[in-house]
C-alpha positions, 0 to 999 in steps of 0.5 A, a space after each residue: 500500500 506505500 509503494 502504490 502512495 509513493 508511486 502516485 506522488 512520483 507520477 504526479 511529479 512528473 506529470 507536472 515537471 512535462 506540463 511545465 516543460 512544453 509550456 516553457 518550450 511553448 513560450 520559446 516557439 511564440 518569442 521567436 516567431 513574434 520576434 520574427 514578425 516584428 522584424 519582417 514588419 520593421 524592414 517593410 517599414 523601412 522600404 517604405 519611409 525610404 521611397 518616400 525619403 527618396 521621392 520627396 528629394 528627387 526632381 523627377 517625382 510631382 509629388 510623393 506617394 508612399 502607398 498603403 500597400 508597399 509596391 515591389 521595390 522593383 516598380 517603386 522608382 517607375 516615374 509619372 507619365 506627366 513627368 516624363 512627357 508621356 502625358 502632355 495635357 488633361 482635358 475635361 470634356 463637357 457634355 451637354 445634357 447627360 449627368 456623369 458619364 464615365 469609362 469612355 472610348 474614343 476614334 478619330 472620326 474626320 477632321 474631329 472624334 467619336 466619344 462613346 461612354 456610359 452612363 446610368 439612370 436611376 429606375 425601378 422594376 429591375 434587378 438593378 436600381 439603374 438602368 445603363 446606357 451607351 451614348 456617343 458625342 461628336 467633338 471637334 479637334 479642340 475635343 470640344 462637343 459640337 453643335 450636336 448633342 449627344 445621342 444613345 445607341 440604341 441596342 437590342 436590351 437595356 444594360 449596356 456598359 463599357 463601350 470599345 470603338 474600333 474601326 474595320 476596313 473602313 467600317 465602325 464597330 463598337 464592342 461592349 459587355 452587355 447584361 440580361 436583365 443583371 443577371 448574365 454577362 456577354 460582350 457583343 459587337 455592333 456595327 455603326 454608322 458612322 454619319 446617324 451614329 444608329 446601329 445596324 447590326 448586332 451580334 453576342 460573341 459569347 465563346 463560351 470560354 466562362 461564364 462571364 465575358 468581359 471587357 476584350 477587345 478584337 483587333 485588325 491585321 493588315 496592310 494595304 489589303 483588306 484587313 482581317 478582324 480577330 477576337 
């Protein structure tokens, strides 16, 4: 019955002594991967302090930008457009009668250009709150609206984003993400005129690749003969 006792305090002993043991060894683990952390966390700070030290004395940098997420080191030193001549000019183009438009495309279209863009009005009865448009304005050279306004282009259902314009042997095409009622995506392609600006034929290039298609663009290949469209 002594010996029973006297192994039950042995093994209680030792029962508390590897507890105490992995909790130490535990303590270990987290110090030196908290350690770690705070070092990685350091050096990324510094990167950081040290572009924005080096943007603010270089002359080739308008103005400083230290992002919220540091870049890779290697495109931290990629200059301005504006600053390398890249960028001569910004223009805000004014139009007539149409509230905020945005994500625009434009050709050059005689002695002046084709704007196309989008933009919304607000509506009910759909699963949306908006309904999206395309719309086209003439501009002059100076890329100021002409006496025309702007006119939407009419197609084939309501939600309509995202217009690219192209030109085609001679021909106008515009190319754009269109939505079935919110719900499924599809780029189409229709052909413009280019005086009324009115569509005269539309087609869904859905190639069924996945299930949204969005915001590819075709292209022309050709010289001096007629000219092959691809997608």
């Amino acid at each position: 019955m002594l010996l029973l006792k006297n192994l039950g305090k042995i093994s209680a002993r030792l029962t508390s002594k590897t507890l105490f043991t992995f909790l130490f060894c535990a303590l270990i683990v987290m110090f030196v991967y908290v350690r770690k952390q705070i070092k990685k966390n350091r050096s990324v700070v510094r990167k950081v302090l040290s572009y924005a030290e080096r943007s603010i004395q270089s002359a080739q940098f308008s103005s400083p930008y230290v992002p919220e997420t540091p870049l890779p080191f290697s495109l931290c030193n990629v200059p301005l457009g504006e600053d390398r001549g890249v960028v001569l000019e910004v223009k805000t183009i004014h139009i007539r009668n149409i509230v905020a438009p945005y994500n625009p495309s434009i050709i050059r279209d005689g002695d002046g250009f084709l704007l196309f863009f989008r933009y919304d009005q607000f509506c009910d009865g759909f699963a949306l709150p908006y309904i999206t448009y395309i719309g086209c304005v003439r501009l002059d050279q100076n890329l100021n609206q002409t006496e025309e306004e702007f006119k939407q282009i009419e197609l084939e259902n309501e939600f309509n984003e995202d217009p690219r314009v192209f030109e085609c042997n001679n021909n106008l095409y515009l190319i754009y993400s269109s939505l079935n009622h919110g719900q499924s995506r599809v780029m189409k392609m229709a052909k413009i005129d280019r005086k009324t600006l009115k569509t005269l034929h539309e087609v869904k290039l859905d190639i069924q690749q996945q299930k949204i298609e969005k915001n590819w663009n075709p292209f022309c290949i050709g010289e001096n003969v007629e000219k092959q469209m691809f997608k």
